[in-house]
mmCIF file as gemmi writes it, N, C-alpha and C atoms, coordinates in Angstrom:
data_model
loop_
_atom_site.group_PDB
_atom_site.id
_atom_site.type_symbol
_atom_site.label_atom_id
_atom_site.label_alt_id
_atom_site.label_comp_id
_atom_site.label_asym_id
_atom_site.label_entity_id
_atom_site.label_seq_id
_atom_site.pdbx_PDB_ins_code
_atom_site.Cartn_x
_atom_site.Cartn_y
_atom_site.Cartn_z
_atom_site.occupancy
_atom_site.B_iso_or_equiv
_atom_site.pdbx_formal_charge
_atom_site.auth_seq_id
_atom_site.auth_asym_id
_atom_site.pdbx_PDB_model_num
ATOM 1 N N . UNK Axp A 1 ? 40.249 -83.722 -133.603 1 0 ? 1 A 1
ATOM 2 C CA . UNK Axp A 1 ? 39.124 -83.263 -132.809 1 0 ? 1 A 1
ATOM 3 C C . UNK Axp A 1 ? 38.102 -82.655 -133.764 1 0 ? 1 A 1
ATOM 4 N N . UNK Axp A 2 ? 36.982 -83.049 -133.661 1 0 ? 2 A 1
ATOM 5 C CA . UNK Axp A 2 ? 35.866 -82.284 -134.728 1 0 ? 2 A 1
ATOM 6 C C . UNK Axp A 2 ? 35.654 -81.416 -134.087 1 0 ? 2 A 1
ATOM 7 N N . UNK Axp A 3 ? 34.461 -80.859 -134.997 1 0 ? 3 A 1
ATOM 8 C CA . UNK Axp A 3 ? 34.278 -79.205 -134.768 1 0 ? 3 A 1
ATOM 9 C C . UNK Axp A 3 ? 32.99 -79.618 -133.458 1 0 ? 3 A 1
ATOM 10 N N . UNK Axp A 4 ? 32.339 -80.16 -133.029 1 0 ? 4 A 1
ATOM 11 C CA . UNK Axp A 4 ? 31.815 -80.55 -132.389 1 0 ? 4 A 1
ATOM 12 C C . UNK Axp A 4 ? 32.285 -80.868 -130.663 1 0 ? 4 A 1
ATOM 13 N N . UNK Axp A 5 ? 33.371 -81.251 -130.814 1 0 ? 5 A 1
ATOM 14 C CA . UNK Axp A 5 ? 34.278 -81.957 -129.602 1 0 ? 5 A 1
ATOM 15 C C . UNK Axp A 5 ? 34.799 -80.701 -129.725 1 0 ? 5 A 1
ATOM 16 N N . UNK Axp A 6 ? 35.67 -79.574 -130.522 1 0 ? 6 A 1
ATOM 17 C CA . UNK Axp A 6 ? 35.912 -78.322 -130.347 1 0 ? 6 A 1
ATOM 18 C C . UNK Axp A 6 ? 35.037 -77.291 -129.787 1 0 ? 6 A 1
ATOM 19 N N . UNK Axp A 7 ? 33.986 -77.343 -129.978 1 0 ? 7 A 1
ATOM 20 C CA . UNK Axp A 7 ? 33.053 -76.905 -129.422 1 0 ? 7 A 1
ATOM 21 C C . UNK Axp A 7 ? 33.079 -76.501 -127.62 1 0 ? 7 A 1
ATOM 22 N N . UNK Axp A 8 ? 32.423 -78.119 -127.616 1 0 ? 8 A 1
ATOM 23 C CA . UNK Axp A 8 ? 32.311 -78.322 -126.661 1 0 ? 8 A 1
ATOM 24 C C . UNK Axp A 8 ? 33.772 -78.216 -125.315 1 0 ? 8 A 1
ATOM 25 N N . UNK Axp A 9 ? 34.658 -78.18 -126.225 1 0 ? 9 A 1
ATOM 26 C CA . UNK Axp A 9 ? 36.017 -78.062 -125.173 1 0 ? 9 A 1
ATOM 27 C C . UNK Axp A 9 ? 35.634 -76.642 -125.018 1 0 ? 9 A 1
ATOM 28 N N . UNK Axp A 10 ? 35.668 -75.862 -125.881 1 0 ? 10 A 1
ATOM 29 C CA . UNK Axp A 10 ? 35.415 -74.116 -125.312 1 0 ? 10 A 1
ATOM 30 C C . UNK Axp A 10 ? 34.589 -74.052 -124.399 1 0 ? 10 A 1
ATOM 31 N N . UNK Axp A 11 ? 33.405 -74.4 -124.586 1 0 ? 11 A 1
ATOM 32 C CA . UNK Axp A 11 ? 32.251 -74.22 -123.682 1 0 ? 11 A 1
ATOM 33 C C . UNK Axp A 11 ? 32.779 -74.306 -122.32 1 0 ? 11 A 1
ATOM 34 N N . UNK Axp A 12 ? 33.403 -75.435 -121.982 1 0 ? 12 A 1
ATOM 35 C CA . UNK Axp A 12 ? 34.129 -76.242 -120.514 1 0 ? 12 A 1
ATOM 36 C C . UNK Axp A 12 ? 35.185 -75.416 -120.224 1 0 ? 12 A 1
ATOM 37 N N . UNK Axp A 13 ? 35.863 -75.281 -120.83 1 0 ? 13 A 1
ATOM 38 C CA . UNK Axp A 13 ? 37.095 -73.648 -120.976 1 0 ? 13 A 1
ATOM 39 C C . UNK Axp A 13 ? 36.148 -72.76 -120.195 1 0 ? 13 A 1
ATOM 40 N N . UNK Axp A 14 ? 35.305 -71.983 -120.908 1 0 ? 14 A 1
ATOM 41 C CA . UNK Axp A 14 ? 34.461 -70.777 -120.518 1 0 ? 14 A 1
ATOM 42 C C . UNK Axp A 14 ? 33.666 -71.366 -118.96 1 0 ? 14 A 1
ATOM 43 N N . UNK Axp A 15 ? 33.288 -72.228 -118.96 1 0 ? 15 A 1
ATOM 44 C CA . UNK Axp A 15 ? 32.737 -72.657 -117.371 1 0 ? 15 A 1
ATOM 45 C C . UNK Axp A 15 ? 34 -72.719 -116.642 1 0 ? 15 A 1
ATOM 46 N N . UNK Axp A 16 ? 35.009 -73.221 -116.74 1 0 ? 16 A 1
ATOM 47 C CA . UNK Axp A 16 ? 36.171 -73.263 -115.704 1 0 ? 16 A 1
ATOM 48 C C . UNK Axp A 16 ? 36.509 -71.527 -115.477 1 0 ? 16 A 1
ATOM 49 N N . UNK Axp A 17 ? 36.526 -70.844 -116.803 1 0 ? 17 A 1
ATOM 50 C CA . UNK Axp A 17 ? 36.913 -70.07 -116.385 1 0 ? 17 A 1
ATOM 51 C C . UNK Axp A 17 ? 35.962 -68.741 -115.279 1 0 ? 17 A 1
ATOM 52 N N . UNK Axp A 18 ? 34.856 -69.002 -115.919 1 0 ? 18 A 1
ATOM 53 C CA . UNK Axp A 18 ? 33.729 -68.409 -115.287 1 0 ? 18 A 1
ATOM 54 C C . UNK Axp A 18 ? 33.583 -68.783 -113.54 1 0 ? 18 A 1
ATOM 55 N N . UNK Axp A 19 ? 33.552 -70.064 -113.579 1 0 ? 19 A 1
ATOM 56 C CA . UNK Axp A 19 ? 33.758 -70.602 -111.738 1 0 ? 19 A 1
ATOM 57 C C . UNK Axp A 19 ? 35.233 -69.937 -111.221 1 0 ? 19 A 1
ATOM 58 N N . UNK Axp A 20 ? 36.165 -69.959 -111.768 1 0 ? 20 A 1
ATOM 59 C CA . UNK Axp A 20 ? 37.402 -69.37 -111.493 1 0 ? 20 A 1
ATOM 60 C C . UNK Axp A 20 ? 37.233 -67.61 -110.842 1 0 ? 20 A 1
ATOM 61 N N . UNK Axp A 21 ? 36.726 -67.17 -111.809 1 0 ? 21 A 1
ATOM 62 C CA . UNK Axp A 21 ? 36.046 -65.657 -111.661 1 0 ? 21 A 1
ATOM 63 C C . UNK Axp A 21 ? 35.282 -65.596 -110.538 1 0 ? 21 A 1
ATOM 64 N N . UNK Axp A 22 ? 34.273 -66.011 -110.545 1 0 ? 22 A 1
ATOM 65 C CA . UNK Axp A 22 ? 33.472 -66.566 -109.093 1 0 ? 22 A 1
ATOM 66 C C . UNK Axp A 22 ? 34.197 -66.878 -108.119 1 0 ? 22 A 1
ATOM 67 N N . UNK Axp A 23 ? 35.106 -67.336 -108.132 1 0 ? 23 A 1
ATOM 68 C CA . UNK Axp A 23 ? 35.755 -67.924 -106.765 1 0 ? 23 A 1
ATOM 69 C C . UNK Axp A 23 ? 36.982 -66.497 -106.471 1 0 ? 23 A 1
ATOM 70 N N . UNK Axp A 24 ? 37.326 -66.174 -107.178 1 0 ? 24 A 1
ATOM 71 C CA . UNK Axp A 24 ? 38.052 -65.245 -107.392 1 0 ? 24 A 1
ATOM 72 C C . UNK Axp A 24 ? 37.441 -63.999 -106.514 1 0 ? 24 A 1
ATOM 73 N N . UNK Axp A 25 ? 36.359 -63.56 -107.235 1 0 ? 25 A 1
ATOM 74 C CA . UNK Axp A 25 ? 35.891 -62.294 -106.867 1 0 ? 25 A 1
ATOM 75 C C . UNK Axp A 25 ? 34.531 -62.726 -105.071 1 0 ? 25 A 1
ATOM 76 N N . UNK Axp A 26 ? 34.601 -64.049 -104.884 1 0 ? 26 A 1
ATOM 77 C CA . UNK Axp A 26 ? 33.811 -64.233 -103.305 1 0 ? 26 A 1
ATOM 78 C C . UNK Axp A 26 ? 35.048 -63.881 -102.455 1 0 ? 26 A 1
ATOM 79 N N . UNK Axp A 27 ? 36.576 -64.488 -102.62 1 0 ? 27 A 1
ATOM 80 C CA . UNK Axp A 27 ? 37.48 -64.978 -101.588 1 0 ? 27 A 1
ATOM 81 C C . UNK Axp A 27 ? 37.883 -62.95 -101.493 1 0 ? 27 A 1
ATOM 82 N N . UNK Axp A 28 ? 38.024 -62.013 -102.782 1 0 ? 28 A 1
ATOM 83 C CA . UNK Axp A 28 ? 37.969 -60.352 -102.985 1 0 ? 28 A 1
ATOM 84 C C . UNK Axp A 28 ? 37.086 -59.833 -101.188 1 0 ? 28 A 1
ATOM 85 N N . UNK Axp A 29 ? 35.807 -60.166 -101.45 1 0 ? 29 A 1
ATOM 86 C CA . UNK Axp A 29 ? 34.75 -60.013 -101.131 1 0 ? 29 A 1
ATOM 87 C C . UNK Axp A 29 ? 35.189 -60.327 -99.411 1 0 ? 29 A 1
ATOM 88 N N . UNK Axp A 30 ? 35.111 -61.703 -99.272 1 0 ? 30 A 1
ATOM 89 C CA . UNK Axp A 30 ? 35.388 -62.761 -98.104 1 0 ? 30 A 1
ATOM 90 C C . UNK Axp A 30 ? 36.932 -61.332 -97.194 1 0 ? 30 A 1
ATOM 91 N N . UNK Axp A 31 ? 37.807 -61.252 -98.062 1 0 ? 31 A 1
ATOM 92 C CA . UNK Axp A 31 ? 39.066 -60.224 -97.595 1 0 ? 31 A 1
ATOM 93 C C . UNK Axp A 31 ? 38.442 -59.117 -97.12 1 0 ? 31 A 1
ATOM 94 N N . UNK Axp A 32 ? 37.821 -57.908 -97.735 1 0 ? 32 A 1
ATOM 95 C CA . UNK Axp A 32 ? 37.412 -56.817 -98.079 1 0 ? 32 A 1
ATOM 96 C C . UNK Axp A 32 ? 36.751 -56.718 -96.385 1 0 ? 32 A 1
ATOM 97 N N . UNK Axp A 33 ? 35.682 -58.196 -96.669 1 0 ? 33 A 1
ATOM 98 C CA . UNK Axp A 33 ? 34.365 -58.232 -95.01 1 0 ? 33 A 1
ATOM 99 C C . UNK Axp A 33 ? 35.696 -58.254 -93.663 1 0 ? 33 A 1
ATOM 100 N N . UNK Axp A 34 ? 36.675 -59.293 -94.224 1 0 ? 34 A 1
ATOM 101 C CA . UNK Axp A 34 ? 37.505 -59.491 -93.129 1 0 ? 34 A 1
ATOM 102 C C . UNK Axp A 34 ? 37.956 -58.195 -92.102 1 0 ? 34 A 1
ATOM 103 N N . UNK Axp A 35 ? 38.775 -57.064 -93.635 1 0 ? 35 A 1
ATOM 104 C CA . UNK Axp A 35 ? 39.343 -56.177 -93.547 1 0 ? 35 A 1
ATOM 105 C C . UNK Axp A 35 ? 38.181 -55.159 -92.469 1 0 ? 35 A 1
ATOM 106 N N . UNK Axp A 36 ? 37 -54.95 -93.095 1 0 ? 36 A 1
ATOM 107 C CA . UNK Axp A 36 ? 36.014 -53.899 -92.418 1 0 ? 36 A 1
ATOM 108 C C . UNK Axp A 36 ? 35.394 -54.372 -91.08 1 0 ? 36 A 1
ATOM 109 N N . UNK Axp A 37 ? 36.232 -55.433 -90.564 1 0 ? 37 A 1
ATOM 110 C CA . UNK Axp A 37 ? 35.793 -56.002 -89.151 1 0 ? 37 A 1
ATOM 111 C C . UNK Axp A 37 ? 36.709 -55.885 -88.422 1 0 ? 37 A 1
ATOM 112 N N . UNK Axp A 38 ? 38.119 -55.387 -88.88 1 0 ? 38 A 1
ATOM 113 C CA . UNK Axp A 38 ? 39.466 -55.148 -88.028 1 0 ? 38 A 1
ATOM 114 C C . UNK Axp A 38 ? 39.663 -53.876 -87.922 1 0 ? 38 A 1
ATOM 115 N N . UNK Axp A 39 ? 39.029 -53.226 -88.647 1 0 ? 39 A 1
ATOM 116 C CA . UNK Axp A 39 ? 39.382 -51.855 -88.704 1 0 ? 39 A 1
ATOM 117 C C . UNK Axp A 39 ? 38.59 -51.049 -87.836 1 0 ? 39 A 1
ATOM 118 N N . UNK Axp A 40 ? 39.045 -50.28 -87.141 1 0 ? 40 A 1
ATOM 119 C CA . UNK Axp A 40 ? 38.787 -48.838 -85.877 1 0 ? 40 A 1
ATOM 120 C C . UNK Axp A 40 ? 37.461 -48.134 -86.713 1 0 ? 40 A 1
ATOM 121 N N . UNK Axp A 41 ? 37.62 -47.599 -87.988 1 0 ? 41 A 1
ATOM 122 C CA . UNK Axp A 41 ? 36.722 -46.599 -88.59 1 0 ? 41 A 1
ATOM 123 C C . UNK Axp A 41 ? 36.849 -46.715 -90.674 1 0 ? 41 A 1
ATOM 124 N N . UNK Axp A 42 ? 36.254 -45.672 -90.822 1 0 ? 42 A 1
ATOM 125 C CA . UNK Axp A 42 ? 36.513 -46.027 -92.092 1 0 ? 42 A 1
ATOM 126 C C . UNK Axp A 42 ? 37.202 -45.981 -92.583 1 0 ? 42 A 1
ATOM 127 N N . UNK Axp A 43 ? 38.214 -45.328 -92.308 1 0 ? 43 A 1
ATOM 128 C CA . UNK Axp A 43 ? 39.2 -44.202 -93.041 1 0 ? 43 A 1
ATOM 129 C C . UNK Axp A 43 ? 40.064 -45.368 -93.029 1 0 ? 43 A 1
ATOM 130 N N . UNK Axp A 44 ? 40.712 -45.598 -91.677 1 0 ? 44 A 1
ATOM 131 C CA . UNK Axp A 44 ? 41.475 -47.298 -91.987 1 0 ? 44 A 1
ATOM 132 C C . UNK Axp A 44 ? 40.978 -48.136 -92.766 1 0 ? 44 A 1
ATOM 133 N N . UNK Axp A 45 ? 39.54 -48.797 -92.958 1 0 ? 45 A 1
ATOM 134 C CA . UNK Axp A 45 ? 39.369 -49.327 -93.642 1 0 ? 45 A 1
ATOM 135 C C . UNK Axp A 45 ? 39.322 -49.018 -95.696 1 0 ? 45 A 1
ATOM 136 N N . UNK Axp A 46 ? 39.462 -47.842 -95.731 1 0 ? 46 A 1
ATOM 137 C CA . UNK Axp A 46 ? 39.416 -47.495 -97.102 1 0 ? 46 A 1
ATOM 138 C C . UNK Axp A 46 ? 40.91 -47.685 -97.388 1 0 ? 46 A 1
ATOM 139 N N . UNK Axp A 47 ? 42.07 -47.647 -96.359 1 0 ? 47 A 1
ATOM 140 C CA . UNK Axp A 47 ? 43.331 -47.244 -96.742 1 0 ? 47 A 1
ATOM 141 C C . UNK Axp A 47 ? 43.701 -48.797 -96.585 1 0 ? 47 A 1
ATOM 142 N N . UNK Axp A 48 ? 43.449 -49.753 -96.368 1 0 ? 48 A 1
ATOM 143 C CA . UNK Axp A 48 ? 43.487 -51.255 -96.091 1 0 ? 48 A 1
ATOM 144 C C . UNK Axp A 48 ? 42.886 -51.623 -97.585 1 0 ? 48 A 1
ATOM 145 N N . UNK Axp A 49 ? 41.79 -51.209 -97.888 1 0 ? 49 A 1
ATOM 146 C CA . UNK Axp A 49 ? 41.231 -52.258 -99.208 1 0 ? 49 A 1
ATOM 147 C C . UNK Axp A 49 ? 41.821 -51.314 -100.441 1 0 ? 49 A 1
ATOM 148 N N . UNK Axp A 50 ? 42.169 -49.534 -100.108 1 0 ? 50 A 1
ATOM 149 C CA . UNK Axp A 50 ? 43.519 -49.356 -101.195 1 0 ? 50 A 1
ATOM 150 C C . UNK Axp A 50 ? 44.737 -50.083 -101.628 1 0 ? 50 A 1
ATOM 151 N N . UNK Axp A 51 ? 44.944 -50.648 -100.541 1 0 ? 51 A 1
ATOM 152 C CA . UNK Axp A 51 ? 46.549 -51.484 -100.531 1 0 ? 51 A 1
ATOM 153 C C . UNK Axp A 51 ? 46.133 -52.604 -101.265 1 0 ? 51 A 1
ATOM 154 N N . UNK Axp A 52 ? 45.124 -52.986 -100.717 1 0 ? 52 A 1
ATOM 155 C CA . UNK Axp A 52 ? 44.949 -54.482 -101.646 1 0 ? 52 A 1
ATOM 156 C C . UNK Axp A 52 ? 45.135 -54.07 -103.609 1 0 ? 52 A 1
ATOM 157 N N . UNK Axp A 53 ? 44.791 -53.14 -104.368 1 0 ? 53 A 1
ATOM 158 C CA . UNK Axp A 53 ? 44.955 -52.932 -105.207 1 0 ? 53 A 1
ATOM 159 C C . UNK Axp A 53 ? 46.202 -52.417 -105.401 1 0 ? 53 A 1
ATOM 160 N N . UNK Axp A 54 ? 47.119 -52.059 -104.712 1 0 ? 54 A 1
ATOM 161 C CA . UNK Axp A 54 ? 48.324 -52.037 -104.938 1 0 ? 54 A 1
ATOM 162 C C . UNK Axp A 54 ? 49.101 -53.47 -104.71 1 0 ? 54 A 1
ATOM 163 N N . UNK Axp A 55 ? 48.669 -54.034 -104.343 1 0 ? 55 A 1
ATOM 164 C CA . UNK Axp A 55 ? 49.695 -55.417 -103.955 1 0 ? 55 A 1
ATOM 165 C C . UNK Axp A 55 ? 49.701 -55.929 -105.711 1 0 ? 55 A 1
């Protein structure tokens, strides 16, 4: 593989991983909205998106 075709494999690495991140942190997001639409008040809802960082 030249340094060229090496290159360019990183680059595609770093975009997969970057869309990965993105998708990652909408579906976070997508949970979080879910969570603050089931919940009574805030207080449930703060103790709901705590847990998620414990899981």
């Amino acid at each position: 593989m030249g340094k060229h075709r090496k290159e360019e494999h990183m680059d595609e690495e770093m975009n997969t991983s970057e869309l990965l991140k993105e998708v990652v942190e909408e579906n976070q997001t997508r949970k979080i909205l879910e969570i603050l639409n089931d919940c009574k008040d805030l207080a449930e809802a703060k103790e709901k998106v705590k847990a998620l960082l414990n899981k």
